[in-house]
C-alpha positions, 0 to 999 in steps of 0.5 A: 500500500502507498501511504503518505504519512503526515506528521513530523516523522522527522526533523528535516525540511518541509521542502516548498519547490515545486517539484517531487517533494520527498526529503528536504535537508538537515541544518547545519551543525547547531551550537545556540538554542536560536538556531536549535529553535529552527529545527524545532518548529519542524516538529513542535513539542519533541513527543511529537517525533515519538508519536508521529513516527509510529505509524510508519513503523507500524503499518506495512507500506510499500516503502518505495512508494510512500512517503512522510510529507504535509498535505497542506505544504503539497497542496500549496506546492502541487496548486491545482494539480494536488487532488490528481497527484494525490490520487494517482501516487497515494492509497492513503493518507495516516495524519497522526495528531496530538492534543488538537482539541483544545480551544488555541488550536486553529485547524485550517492548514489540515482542513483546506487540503482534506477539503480539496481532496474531496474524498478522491483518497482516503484518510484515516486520522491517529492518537487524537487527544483532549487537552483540558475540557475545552467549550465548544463555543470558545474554540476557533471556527477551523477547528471544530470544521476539521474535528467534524471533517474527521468525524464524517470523512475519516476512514477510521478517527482514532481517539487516544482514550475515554475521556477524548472519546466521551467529550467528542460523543457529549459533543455529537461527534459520534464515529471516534474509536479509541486506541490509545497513542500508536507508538505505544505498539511500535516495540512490542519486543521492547515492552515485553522485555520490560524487567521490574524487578531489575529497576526494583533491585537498584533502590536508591541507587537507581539511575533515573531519565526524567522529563518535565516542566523545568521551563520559564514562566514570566520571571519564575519557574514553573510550579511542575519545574519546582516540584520536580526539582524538589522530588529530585533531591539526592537521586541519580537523574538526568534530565531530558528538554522537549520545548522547555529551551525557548522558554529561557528568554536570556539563554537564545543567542549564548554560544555553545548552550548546545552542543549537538554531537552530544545531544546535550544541553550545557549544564554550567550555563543553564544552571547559572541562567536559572539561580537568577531565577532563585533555582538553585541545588539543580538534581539533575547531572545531565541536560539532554535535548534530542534531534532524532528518536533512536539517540532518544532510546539509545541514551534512555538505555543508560537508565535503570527506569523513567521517572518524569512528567511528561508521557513520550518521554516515558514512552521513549523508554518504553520503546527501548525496554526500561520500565516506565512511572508517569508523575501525571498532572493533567488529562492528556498523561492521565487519559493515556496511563489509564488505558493502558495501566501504566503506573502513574501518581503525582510528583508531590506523592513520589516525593512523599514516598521516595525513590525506593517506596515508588519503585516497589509499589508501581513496579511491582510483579504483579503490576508488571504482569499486568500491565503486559496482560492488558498491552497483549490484549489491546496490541491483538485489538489494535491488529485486528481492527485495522486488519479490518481495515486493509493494514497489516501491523507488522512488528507482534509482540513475541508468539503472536500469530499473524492477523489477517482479515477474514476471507472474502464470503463469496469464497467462504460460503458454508465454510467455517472461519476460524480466527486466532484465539487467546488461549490454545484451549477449545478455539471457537469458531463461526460458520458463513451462510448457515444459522447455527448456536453455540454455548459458553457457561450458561449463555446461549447463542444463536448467530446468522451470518451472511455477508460479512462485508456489512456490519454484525449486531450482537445482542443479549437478551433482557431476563424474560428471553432467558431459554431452556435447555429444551429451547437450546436442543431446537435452537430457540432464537434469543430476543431480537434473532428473528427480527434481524435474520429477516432484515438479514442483518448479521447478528450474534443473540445471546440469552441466559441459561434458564434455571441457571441465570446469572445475570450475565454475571457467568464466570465462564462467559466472561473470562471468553469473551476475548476469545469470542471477539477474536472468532468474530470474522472481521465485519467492518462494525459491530453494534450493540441492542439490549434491553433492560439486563440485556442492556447492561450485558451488552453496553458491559461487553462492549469493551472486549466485544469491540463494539462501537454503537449501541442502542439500549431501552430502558437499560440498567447499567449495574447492580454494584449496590454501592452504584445502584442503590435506588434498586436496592432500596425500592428492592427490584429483582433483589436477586440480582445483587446476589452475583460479583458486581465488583470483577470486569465489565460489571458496570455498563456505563463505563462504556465509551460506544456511542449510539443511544438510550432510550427511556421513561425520564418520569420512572426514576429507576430507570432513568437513574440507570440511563443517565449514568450512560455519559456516551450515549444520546438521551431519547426519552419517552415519557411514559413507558415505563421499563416496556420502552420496546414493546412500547415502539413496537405497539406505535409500530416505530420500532423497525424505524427507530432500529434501522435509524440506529443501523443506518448510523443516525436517528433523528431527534425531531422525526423520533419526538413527532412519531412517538406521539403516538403513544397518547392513543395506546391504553398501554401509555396510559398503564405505564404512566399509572405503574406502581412504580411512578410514585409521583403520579398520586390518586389526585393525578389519577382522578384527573387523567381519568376525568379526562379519558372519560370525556375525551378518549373513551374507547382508551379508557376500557383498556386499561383496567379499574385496579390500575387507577387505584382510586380506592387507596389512600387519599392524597394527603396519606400518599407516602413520599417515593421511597427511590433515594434522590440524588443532587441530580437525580430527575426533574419530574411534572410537578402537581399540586398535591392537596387533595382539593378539588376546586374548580380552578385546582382541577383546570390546572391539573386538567391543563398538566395532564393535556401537556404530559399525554401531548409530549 
């Protein structure tokens, strides 16, 4: 493939003639930060080599044919010929970002060409990030056009971690994925030689590489560059600059502060420059700035382990098998050691434990094993996703197979495909142009695939479609099978074991659910349906699953009783709190899938479920009650809301007109008068019956006497709702509560009631 790579890669030249722009030329040998600064700008932030580097180093390409270049400088070289050229030389385009969505960060200079280019080569966009939680409405114009371009066009938009994801989804850009930084996967080799307890073994005497904020605020240093300092006191460490040189506004024009040969920083100038600033006592042996990456790795290997403040620079000693603690101040480094439990604290708590207490509690054995579980997991999804998408990754973490995509299904009809799987034990395979089932645990499965060229939705069914074993000897279709094998939509259903139901909860399922993932053939998505428990299993799964959309109804999210206590409290299916909510995947609202949840925002057990899914757009239908499906399946919008989903959007307004509907269905007005909707008290009843009495009769006789439970209490005896309220719990219709019945009273209610069955 013929790939042209934008990002500074390398620190040369951006070449501006307009002839065939490849390599432009090194400056000469540099002595001063002034002339240092020249070459900077050719990459910024000198992470960003680290980072823009990987996907060259990852991905097979034809080497002859592809190139590093930015598609802006083309375009401005190539003019009116740029989109042919690009066209005829490149299959595709890898821009590889940083922290871009911020409120600073003008996108115009990626925005003109992509927009030039009009779709005539595909791009796909890596290592996106959220610098701080930047308002949409104070960020530059450009910017947002360039955030929705990579949301709309991009062939994939990969997102560093959750909480870029989750700001991106907030913001409706719903298609990211997250994969975390790619130069992470650049040396395997070298992160599965990674030796904890060699670094442990050095205690106090441990030669630490560190990296951080030693730069010039105004007339001081900056706080991080303090604290460091601080922490730093007796050890062994040197000290490694990215941007922090251009800071010390007295230093740019001094001879020799640089001395390129040796990567090196001069160490008697700049600790003279900064006891003006009332720095003194500087920890730090060595001071070195680096052009290229491998002089960066080669001097990291003279280290027992990195200690620092700033993440490519750990990620740099990653890369050449020295153990790596991340002192994390801000989002950017926490978003990324998250994902892929990294160790990571503060600089005031490493200062707080020392050098030999950091060392035995973040590089421990255990932490060690870990850490390169999770990287071999998330190193199989990175191969396989973008196997997906036409990519070989070519350096594998040692033992791994190779991942190719799935066979084309015109050439596996009937066949059966089988996938690498985690373990050598019991593999699992899927068959091609046939329905057939399978059985992990007590969990039941039933799969229809039929063209794996199109997306597959995995489904789990709510605890009423639990089966039995009878049901599984006949190959009973779970929830929703029927449904989509008519649409002849790939699918995968799943349903409890009768007698045997856990709530999702099975051990054996679980610890499959990798292997499962990895037998799927490689469709080019995978979306996620549930309701109810089959809601949480499928938004909980969705992680090792690989699914990127989901659509719940009426979902719950956990049964953690220390998360969903208004459950326990108002004690619904009690014995569900019974099973381990405390082991992976136990709380579906950690999701990061997009897509959306429907629900009843006037059923507060429910809603407080629903909007605790940060990821998801809210669709609500007052109401409903927990019967949301059956609900759009009476009004006859459920295929339409469905195939909205599969299609990729579902319109807010189209969704708000159709499901008014609902105020001619019995079935509306049972579930508004459920037990559980405790606000709506015998007062409110005797109205909204008043009214169907005289203005909707015929609706009136489906829904039976016992329903209204007029013959309880009298309003002023109505206990409170015994679902505990949170500081955010939901806005519910107020009524009046006394149970007068006044002329004026009763129009008030009346005119509620109107509005309430009108939504």
């Amino acid at each position: 493939m013929r790939i042209l790579f934008h990002g500074p890669g390398l620190a040369i030249s951006k070449p501006q003639v307009n002839i065939q722009p490849i390599f432009g030329t090194q400056s000469t040998t540099i002595s001063t930060f002034a002339e240092l600064k020249l070459s900077h700008q050719l990459t910024g932030n000198r992470g960003n080599m680290i980072h823009a580097e990987a996907p060259a180093k990852l991905f097979e390409h034809d080497v002859k044919k592809s190139i590093y270049g930015n598609v802006a400088t083309l375009q401005r070289s190539l003019g009116d010929s740029f989109a042919d050229q690009m066209e005829e030389n490149f299959d595709l385009i890898i821009i590889s970002m940083a922290n871009f969505i911020r409120t600073d960060h003008d996108g115009q200079h990626l925005l003109a060409p992509l927009r030039a280019l009009n779709g005539r080569v595909k791009f796909m966009v890596l290592g996106a990030g959220l610098q701080g939680n930047p308002d949409p409405r104070n960020m530059i114009p450009s910017n947002l056009d360039l955030i929705a371009m990579f949301n709309e066009q991009a062939e994939v938009f990969a997102v560093r971690g959750r909480e870029t994801a989750l700001w991106l989804r907030k913001h409706g850009y719903e298609n990211a994925t997250i994969i975390g930084c790619p130069s992470l996967y650049a040396y395997p080799d070298s992160i599965m030689s990674l030796d904890y307890a060699a670094a442990r073994a050095r205690a106090e005497n441990a030669r630490i590489m560190t990296a951080g904020y030693l730069k010039q605020t105004e007339n001081t240093l900056h706080p991080r560059g303090r604290e460091l300092v601080k922490a730093f006191q007796g050890l062994k460490a040197s000290y490694v600059m990215q941007d922090e040189v251009f800071t010390f506004s007295g230093l740019q024009t001094t001879p020799r502060a640089f001395n390129e040969g040796r990567c090196e920083v001069d160490k008697a100038v700049l600790e003279d420059y900064l006891k003006g600033y009332g720095v003194d006592n500087l920890p730090f042996d060595r001071y070195s700035y680096f052009m290229e990456t491998s002089g960066w790795r080669q001097a990291a290997m003279a280290h027992d382990v990195f200690i620092g403040d700033r993440f490519h620079g750990g990620v740099a000693a990653l890369q050449s098998g020295i153990p790596a603690i991340f002192l994390s101040h801000d989002n950017r480094v926490a978003e990324l050691t998250s994902f892929f439990d990294l160790p990571a604290l503060s600089t005031k708590e490493f200062a707080r434990l020392g050098l030999r207490q950091t060392l035995e509690t973040h590089l421990s054995d255990d932490a060690e094993r870990k850490f390169k579980e999770k990287y071999l997991l998330l190193h199989k999804r990175f191969r396989e996703f973008f196997a997906g998408h036409g990519l070989k990754v070519h350096p594998q973490p040692p033992g791994s197979p190779d991942t190719a995509p799935a066979p084309n299904p015109s050439k596996a009809q009937g066949g059966t495909i089988t996938q690498p799987v985690r373990t050598v034990s019991e593999k699992i395979e899927f068959s091609i142009g046939k329905d057939d089932h399978i059985r992990i645990g007590d969990v039941y499965g039933k799969y229809h695939f039929s063209d794996i060229s199109k997306p597959l939705v995995i489904t789990f069914s709510h605890l009423g479609g639990s089966v039995s074993e009878d049901d599984m000897q006949a190959m009973k279709s779970p929830w929703a099978f029927d449904y989509l094998r008519r649409k002849n939509i790939n699918c995968l259903c799943f349903a409890s074991v009768r007698g045997k139901n856990k709530f999702y909860r099975d051990q054996t399922f679980i610890d499959a659910l990798d292997k499962i993932s990895a037998a799927l053939p490689n469709f080019p998505n995978r979306l996620g349906y549930g309701t109810s428990m089959g809601a949480y299993a499928v938004s909980a799964f969705s992680g090792p699953l690989n699914i990127s959309r989901l659509l719940l109804a009426s979902p719950i999210s956990t049964r953690d009783p220390k998360i969903n206590y208004w459950d326990l409290a108002a004690k619904r299916s009690l014995p569900s709190f019974k099973f381990d909510w405390n082991g992976k995947y136990s709380d579906g609202a950690e999701t990061t899938a997009g897509g959306y949840v429907i629900y009843d925002p006037l059923y507060g057990l429910d809603a407080q479920h629903a909007r605790r899914f940060e990821s998801l757009t809210p669709l609500k239908m007052p109401g409903a009650g927990h019967s949301g499906v059956d609900l759009l399946a009476q009004m006859k919008i459920l295929d339409w809301v469905f195939s909205s989903f599969f299609e990729g959007h579902i319109d807010k307004p189209s969704y708000y007109q159709k499901i008014r509907a609902r105020k001619s269905l019995a079935s509306y007005y049972r579930g508004l008068l459920g037990k559980e909707n405790t606000q709506i008290t015998p007062a409110r009843r005797q109205v909204m019956k008043n009214y169907l009495e005289k203005q909707r009769p015929n609706i009136l006789k489906g829904i039976p006497d016992q329903i209204w439970g007029l013959d309880q209490a009298s309003p002023r005896q109505v206990k409170q709702s015994a679902i505990p309220k949170s500081k955010d719990d939901i806005t519910v219709i107020s009524f009046p509560t006394s149970g007068s019945s006044t002329a004026e009273q009763s129009s008030n209610l009346l005119d509620r009631i109107r509005r309430l069955i009108g939504q």
